[in-house]
C-alpha positions as CSV (number, residue, x, y, z in Angstrom):
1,X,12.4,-9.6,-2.1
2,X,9.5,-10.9,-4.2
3,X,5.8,-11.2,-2.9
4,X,4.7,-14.8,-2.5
5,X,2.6,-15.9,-5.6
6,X,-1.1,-15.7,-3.9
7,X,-0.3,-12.0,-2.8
8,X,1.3,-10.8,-6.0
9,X,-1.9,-12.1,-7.6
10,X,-3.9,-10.1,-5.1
11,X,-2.2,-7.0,-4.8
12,X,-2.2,-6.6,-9.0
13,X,-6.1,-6.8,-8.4
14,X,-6.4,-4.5,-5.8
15,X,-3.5,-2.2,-7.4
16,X,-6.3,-1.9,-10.8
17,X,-8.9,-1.0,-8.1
18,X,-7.2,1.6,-6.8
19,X,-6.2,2.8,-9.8
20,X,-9.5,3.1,-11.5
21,X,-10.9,4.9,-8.5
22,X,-8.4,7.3,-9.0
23,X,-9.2,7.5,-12.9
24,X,-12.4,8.0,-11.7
25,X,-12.1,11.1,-9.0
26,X,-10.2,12.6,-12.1
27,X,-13.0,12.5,-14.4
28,X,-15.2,13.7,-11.5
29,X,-12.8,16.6,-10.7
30,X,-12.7,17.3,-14.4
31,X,-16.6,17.6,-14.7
32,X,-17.1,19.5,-11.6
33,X,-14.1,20.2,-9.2
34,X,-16.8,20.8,-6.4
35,X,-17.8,17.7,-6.1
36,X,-18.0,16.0,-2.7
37,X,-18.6,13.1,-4.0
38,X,-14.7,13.0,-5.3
39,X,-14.0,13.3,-2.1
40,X,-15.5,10.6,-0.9
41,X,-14.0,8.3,-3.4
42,X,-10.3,10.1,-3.0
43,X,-10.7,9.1,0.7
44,X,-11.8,5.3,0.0
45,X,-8.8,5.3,-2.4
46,X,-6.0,6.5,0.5
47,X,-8.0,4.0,2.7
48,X,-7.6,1.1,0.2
49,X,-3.5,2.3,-0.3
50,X,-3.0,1.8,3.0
51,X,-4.7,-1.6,3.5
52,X,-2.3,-2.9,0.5
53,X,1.0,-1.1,2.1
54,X,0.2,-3.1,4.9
55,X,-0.9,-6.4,3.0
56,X,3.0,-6.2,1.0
57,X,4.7,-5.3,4.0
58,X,3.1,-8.2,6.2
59,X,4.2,-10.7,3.4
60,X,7.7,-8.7,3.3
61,X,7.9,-9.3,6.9
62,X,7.1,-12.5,6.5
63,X,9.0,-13.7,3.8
64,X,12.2,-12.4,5.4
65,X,12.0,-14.1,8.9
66,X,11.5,-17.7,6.7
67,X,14.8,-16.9,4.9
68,X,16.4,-16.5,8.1
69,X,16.9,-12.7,7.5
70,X,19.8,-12.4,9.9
71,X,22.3,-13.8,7.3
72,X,21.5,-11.0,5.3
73,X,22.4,-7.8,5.9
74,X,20.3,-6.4,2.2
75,X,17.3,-8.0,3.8
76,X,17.9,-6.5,7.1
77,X,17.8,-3.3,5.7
78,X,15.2,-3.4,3.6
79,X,13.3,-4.9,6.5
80,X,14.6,-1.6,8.3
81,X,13.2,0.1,5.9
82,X,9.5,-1.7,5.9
83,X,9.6,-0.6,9.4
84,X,10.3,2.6,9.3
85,X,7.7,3.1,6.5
86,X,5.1,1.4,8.1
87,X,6.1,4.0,11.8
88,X,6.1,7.0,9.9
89,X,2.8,5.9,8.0
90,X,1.0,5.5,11.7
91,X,2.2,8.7,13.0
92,X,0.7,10.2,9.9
93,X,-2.7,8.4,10.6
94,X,-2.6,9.6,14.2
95,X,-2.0,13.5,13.4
């Protein structure tokens, strides 16, 4: 199942973000592996992760019910799937 245009566009751009943040808490780790700092940008990064698992999955969802997913048992599991991912990704959040 492909994203719709406007969120494929988006998620690239926050994908880059999250990747240079992560670039970033490298270098810092590198330089000083104490730093609290890295921390602080290691947890903005998980923070940002999740807001775009949930910004793909929402247009998943999405996209599935206006193809009339119940004709098609692939999409119904991947949409499973989605779901599953997205439960075990709250419990996480909540231990």
């Amino acid at each position: 199942i492909r994203l719709s245009a406007d969120i494929e566009k988006d998620v690239t751009i926050r994908l880059g973000k999250i990747i240079g943040q992560l670039k970033s808490i490298a270098v810092q780790l590198d330089e000083c592996p104490r730093d609290l700092s890295a921390l602080t940008q290691f947890s903005s990064a998980t923070a940002a992760t999740g807001r775009l698992m949930r910004l793909i999955a929402k247009d998943i969802v999405k996209n599935a019910f206006d193809r009339d997913f119940y004709d098609d048992d692939d999409t119904e599991c991947y949409l499973k799937e989605v779901f599953d991912m997205l439960i075990d990704n709250a419990d996480e959040k909540n231990s």
